[in-house]
Every structure is written in C-alpha cells, then in structure tokens.
C-alpha positions in Angstrom: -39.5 10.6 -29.3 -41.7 8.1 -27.9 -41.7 4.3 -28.6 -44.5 4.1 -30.2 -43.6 6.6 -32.7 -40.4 4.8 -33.4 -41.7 1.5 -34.0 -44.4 3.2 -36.5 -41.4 4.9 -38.4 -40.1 1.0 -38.3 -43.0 -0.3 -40.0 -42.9 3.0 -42.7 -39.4 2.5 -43.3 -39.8 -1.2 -43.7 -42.2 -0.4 -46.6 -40.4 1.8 -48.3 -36.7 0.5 -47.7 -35.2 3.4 -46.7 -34.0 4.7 -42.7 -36.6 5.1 -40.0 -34.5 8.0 -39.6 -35.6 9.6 -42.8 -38.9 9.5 -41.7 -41.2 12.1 -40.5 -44.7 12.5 -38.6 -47.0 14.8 -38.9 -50.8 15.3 -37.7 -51.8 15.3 -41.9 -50.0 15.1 -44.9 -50.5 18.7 -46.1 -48.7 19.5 -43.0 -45.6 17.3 -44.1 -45.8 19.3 -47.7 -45.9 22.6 -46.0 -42.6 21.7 -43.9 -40.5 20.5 -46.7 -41.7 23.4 -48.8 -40.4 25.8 -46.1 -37.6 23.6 -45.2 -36.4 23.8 -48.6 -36.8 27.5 -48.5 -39.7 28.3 -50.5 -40.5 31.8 -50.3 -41.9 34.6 -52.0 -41.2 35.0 -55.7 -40.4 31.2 -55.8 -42.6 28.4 -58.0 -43.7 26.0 -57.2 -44.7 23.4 -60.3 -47.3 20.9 -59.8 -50.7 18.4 -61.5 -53.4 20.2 -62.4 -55.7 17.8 -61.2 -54.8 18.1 -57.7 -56.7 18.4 -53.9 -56.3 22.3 -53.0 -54.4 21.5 -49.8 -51.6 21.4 -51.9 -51.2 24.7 -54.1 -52.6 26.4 -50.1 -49.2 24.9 -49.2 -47.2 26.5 -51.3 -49.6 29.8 -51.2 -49.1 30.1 -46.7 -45.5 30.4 -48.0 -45.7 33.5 -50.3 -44.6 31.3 -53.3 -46.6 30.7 -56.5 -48.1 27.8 -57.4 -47.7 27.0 -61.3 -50.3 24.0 -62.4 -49.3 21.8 -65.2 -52.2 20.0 -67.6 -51.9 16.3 -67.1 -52.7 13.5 -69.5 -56.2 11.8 -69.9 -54.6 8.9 -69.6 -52.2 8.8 -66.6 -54.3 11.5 -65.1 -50.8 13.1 -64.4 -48.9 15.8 -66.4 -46.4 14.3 -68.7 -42.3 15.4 -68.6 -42.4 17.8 -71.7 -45.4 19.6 -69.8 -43.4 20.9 -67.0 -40.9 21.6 -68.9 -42.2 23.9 -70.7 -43.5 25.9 -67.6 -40.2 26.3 -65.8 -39.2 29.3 -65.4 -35.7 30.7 -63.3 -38.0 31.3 -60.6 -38.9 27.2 -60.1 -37.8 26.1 -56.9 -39.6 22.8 -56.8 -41.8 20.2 -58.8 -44.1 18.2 -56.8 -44.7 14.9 -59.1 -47.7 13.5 -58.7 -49.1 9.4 -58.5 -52.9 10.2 -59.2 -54.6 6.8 -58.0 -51.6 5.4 -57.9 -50.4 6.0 -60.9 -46.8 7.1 -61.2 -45.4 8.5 -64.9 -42.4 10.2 -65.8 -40.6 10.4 -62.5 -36.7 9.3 -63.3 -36.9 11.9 -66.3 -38.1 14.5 -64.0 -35.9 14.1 -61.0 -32.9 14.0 -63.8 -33.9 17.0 -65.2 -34.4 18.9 -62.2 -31.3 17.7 -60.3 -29.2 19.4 -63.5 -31.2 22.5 -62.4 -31.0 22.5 -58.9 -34.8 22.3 -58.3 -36.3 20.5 -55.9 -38.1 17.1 -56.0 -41.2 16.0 -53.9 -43.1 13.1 -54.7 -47.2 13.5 -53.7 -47.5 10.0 -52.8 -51.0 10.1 -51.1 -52.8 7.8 -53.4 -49.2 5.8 -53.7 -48.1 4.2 -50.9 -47.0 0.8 -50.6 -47.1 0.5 -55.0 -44.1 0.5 -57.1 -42.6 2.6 -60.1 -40.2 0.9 -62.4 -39.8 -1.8 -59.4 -38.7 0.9 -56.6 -41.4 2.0 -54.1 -43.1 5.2 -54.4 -41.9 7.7 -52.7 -38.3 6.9 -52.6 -36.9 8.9 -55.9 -37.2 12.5 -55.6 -35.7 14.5 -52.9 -38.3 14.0 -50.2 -42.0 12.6 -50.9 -45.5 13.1 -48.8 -47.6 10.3 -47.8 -51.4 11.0 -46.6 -53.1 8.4 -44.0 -56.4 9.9 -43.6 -59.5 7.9 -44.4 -59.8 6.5 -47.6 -56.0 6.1 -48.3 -53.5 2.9 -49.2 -53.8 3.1 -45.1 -55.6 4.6 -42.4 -54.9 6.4 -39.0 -58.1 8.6 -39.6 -56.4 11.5 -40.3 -52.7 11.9 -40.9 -49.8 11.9 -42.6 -46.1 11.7 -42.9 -43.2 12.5 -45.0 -39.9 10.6 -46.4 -36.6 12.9 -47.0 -33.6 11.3 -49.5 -31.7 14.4 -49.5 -29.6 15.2 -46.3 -29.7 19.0 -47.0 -33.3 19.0 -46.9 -32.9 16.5 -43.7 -31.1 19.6 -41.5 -33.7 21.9 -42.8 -36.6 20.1 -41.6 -35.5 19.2 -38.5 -35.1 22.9 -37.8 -38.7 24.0 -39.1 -40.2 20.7 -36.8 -39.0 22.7 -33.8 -42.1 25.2 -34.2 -44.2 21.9 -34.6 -47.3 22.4 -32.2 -48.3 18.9 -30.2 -51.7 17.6 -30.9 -54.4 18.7 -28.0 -55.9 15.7 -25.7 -59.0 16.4 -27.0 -58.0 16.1 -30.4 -56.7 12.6 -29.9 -59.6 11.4 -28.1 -62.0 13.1 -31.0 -59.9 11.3 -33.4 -60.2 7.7 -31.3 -64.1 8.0 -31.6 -63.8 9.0 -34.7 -62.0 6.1 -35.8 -64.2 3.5 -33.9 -67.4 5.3 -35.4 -66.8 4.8 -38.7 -65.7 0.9 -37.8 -69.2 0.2 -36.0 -71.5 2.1 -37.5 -71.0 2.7 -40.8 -72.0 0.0 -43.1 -74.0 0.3 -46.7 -77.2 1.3 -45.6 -75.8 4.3 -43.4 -72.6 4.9 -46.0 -73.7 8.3 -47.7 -76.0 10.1 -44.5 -73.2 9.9 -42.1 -70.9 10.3 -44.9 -72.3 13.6 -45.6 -72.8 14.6 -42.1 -69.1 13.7 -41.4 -67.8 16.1 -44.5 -70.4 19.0 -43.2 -69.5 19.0 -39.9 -65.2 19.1 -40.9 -66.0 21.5 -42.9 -67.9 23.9 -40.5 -64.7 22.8 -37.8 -66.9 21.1 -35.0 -65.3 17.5 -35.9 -61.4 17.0 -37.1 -61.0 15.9 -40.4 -59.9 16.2 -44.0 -62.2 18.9 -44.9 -61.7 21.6 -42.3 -63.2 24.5 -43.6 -60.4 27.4 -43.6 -58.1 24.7 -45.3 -60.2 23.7 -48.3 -62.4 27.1 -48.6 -59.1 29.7 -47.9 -55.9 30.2 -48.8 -54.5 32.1 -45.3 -52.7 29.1 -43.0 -55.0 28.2 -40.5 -54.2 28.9 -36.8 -52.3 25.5 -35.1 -51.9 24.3 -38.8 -48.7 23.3 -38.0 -49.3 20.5 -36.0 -47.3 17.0 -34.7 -48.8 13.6 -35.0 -50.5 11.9 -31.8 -49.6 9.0 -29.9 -53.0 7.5 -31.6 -52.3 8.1 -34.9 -48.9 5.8 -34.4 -50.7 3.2 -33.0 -53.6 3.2 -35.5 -50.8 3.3 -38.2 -48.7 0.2 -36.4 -52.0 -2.1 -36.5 -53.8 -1.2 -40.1 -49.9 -0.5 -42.2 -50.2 -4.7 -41.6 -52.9 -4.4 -43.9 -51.5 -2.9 -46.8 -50.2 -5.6 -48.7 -53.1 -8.0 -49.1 -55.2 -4.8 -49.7 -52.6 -4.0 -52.8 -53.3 -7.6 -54.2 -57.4 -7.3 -53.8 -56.9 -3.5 -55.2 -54.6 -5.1 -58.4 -57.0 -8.0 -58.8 -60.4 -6.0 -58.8 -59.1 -3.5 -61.0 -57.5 -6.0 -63.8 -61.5 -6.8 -64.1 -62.8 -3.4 -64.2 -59.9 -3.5 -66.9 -61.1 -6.6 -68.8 -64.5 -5.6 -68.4 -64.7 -2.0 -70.2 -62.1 -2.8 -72.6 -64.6 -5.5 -73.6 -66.9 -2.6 -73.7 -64.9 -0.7 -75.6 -65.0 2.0 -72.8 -61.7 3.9 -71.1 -59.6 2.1 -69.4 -56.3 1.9 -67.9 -54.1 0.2 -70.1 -52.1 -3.0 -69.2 -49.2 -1.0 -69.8 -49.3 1.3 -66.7 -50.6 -1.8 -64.3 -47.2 -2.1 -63.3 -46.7 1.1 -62.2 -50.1 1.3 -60.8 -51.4 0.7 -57.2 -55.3 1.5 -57.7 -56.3 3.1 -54.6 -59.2 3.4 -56.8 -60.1 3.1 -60.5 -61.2 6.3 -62.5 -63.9 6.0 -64.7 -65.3 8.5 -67.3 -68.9 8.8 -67.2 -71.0 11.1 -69.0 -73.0 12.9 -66.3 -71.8 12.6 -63.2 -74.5 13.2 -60.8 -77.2 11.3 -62.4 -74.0 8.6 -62.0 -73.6 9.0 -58.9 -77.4 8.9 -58.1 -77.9 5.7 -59.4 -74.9 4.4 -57.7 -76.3 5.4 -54.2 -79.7 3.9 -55.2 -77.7 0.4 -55.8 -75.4 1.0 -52.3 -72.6 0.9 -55.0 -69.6 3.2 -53.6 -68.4 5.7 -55.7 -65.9 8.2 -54.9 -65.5 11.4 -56.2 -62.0 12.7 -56.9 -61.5 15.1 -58.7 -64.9 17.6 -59.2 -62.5 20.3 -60.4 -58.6 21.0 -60.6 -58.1 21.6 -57.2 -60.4 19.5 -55.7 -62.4 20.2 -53.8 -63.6 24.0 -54.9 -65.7 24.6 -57.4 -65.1 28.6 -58.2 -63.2 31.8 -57.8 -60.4 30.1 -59.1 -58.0 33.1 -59.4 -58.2 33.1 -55.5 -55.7 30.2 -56.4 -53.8 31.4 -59.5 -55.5 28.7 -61.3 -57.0 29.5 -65.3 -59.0 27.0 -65.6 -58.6 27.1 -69.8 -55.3 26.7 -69.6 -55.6 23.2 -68.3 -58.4 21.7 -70.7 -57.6 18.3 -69.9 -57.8 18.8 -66.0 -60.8 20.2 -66.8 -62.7 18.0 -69.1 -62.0 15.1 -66.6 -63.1 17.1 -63.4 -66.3 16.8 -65.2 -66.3 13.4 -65.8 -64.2 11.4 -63.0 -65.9 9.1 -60.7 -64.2 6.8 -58.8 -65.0 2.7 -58.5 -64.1 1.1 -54.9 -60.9 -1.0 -55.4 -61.0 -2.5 -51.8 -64.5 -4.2 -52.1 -65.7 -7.6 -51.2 -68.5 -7.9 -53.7 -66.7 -6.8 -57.2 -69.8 -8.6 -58.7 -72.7 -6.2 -57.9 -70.0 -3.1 -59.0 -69.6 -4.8 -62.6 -73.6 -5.5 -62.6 -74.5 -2.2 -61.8 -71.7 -1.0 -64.2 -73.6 -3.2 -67.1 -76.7 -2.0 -66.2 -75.4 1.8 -67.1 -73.0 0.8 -69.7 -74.2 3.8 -72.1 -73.4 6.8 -69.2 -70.0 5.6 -69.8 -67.7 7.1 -71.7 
C-alpha cells in the first residue's frame, strides 16, 4: 500500500474513530457495496433488504451477484423506511439489510442492527449522504457490520469520483480482503481524466455556466467518453460492467487528504443554513424537517416538496438558484421498466409520491439569502 493511501485511511479513520485498518478504498462507492456484498457471501437465492428511495447503483449491486434485491417504503418524513417496515419483508432468504441515511438522515439503526444480529443477517450502513454526521452521538457509519461511504462530486466530501468502505465485523474483514485480490488498478489515463476533471469543475464552473456544463458533464458519463457517476451501463443496466471492479488511484487519496479537512466547517454551514430553511417553512406552514431529527441529521442537502417539479426547477435555473434533484424515481436515476429491477412501483406509494415531488436546496451555499427570496417568491409551488 502506498503512503499516500495510508495517511488518507488516517484522516477517514480519524473521522469516524475506528482503525485505519478497517478501512477500505475503492475507485466508487458502489464498488465498496459490491465487495462487501460478495464478501459476505451474497449469492443467488439470497435478499437483499434495502430504502425504496434509493440511487440504482445499489439494488445493480446486489443484482451482478445473482441475489434479489427486496425494497422497503420509507417514511415521508425521514425519507428512510422505518424498523417495523423491514420487518415485515424478511423472509429466511434475507442475508443482508442495507440501512440507509437519506440526506443525512439516519432512523432506526440500533433497533435494526439488534434485530438482525439475533438473526444472523448482515448489516451495511449506506452512508453516502452521511459522512462526517452523527446518530445518537456515534458517527455514521460505525454501527452495523460494515458501512459504504461515496466521495464523488456533490458528497459530505469530494475526490471527484470515489468511494470507500468501513468493516466492524472481523469475519466480514477476512472475506474482503480475499475478494480485493481480483481488484483491477485504475488506468493512467483514468487518473489523469479524473485530475482535469477535478480542476475543471474548480475553474470553470461558476453560476452562469452551472447547468450547461452540468448537463454536458452527466451526457457525456453517461454515453462513457468522460468517467463519472453516471456511466451509462451502470445506471441504464443491470449486467456488471467490464473493469467494474476497480481500486482507488493515487489521486483520489490525495484529493481526499486535502478536501476531508473541509468537512467539519462544511457540517456547521450545512446545520446552520438548514435550521433556516427549517424556521423559514415552518413559518410557512410548509414540510419541514422537524427539530427532532436535527440531531441526527447532517444535511448534505435539504429536501423540499414542491408541487411540480420542473416548472420548480425552471424557475430555479432562471434565478441561478441550485437545486438538486435526488430522487426523480425509487431508484434514482431511471425513470421506467422497472421490473428490469424487481421494483413494483405500487408497492412503495410513499417512495413514489416523493419521487414526484423531491427537490433538493443547496446546504453548502454562501448566499442563503437569495435561496430564501427566491423560495418566498414561489411560496404556493410548495407543498
């Protein structure tokens, strides 16, 4: 392992309190769910339980296994499922729960882990909104069996893509070291693609030229002529891509080393901009997340129900105001053929009403005050 790898494991683990040791690399975060999956032997005929409200990268990690991916209907007002909902979808063929913290948002995790540990199921947290917050005063990430961790663009942290994982259980420990033998090492031109990549978005993006190269960016991921978060056989297909299974670069440590030293006044600016967005639509009488979950709560961004999203979004653009646009259907992003994915849509009514209604308001942002006056401007598309 190389130096620099160590010393970003150092800065992870420092974090998150646990042994650098226990920490893993990988070239995305849906690489690090895939390993654990298969290092905890998930295999054909297994289930996997996990949000309804999801990215698709996820159930496609169970799926290039053989196993079955079993979605859960989450609450409208975690935006996560709650305990008795798993519950009463496992079946003797559940191998795992993966227990997600949409936004940020962690419920229900000590009552799940308990449960599961009486069953011998395994736990892995899907921390890729979550890192660096806090659930009942532990970090996220640190109480199920392993947990994933995303560092692509627009997460607690940056590398420009990439991702890692965190293992508690030393059973699962042994397994993935042996699956990380088949790991394939990142090309040289994938690292330099990714080192313009990064220093692209840094000098030229700014509000004017936000949603073009946006856009561009997303279209050419998806047709595969740039890396990124949106390759097009991972978001559009559920066969494993070929060199899916791949390490993390030298440049993604040393992008992680200098931006992880950002995280925590990021969390304070994310905390403090979204107690207003709190104040300000409870004032409004418009959804909001309570004061009750702020503890748990590390606002990557804030969720807000609108009543048409596209003419939301529209205005927002018009204004340079910064939306985001998890989740535009239960497995974000695909929009049909859902059975491709064992997903029944009516069977998760509440992943599905707010898939139709989600926007997302910038947490990390400078200028709150033209967010809230745009937001008052369009106070009846809100729901």
């Amino acid at each position: 392992m190389s130096d620099i790898h160590l010393k970003y494991k150092q800065a992870i683990s420092s974090v998150l309190s646990v042994n650098p040791e226990n920490v893993f690399l990988y070239w995305k975060g849906r690489v690090a769910l895939y390993a654990l999956l298969k290092a905890a032997g998930i295999g054909i005929g297994d289930e996997v339980l996990l949000s309804g409200l999801t990215c698709v990268v996820v159930p496609n990690a169970i799926i290039y296994l053989g196993a079955k991916p079993v979605y859960i209907d989450v609450s409208v007002n975690t935006y996560n499922p709650e305990f008795v909902s798993y519950i009463e979808k496992i079946s003797d063929k559940a191998k795992a729960l993966i227990i997600q913290n949409t936004f940020g948002l962690s419920s229900d995790v000590e009552e799940l882990v308990n449960y599961a540990k009486e069953h011998n199921i395994i736990t892995i947290e899907d921390c890729t909104h979550g890192f660096g917050g806090l659930y009942n005063n532990k970090p996220n990430g640190t109480y199920c069996d392993a947990a994933i961790f995303s560092t692509q663009w627009n997460k607690p942290y940056s590398t420009g893509i990439g991702g890692f994982c965190v293992v508690q259980n030393p059973d699962l420990i042994i397994g993935l070291e042996e699956v990380n033998k088949k790991l394939i090492k990142p090309r040289i031109m994938d690292e330099l693609m990714l080192w313009i990549l990064v220093w692209a978005k840094k000098l030229l993006i700014n509000d004017k030229s936000f949603w073009t190269l946006r856009d561009l960016y997303r279209a050419l991921s998806k047709a595969n002529i740039v890396i990124g978060s949106s390759q097009g056989e991972e978001i559009e297909g559920n066969e494993i891509p070929d060199n899916f299974f791949k390490s993390a670069s030298v440049i993604q440590s040393r992008f992680g080393i200098k931006n992880i030293k950002l995280l925590n006044s990021n969390l304070v600016r994310r905390r403090e901009n979204s107690k207003i967005y709190s104040d300000f639509l409870s004032e409004n009488k418009k959804k909001y997340i309570s004061k009750d979950f702020w503890d748990n709560h590390s606002f990557l961004v804030y969720p807000l129900l609108v009543e048409d999203r596209l003419s939301f979004m529209l205005k927002a653009e018009k204004k340079h105001i910064k939306l985001g646009d998890w989740f535009i259907s239960p497995i974000h992003p695909v929009k049909g053929n859902f059975n491709k994915w064992g997903l029944d849509v009516e069977s998760l009514p509440n992943a599905s009403y707010l898939s139709k209604h989600l926007v997302n308001l910038p947490t990390l942002n400078d200028n709150i005050e033209n967010v809230l006056a745009f937001l008052k401007n369009n106070i009846n598309d809100i729901l």
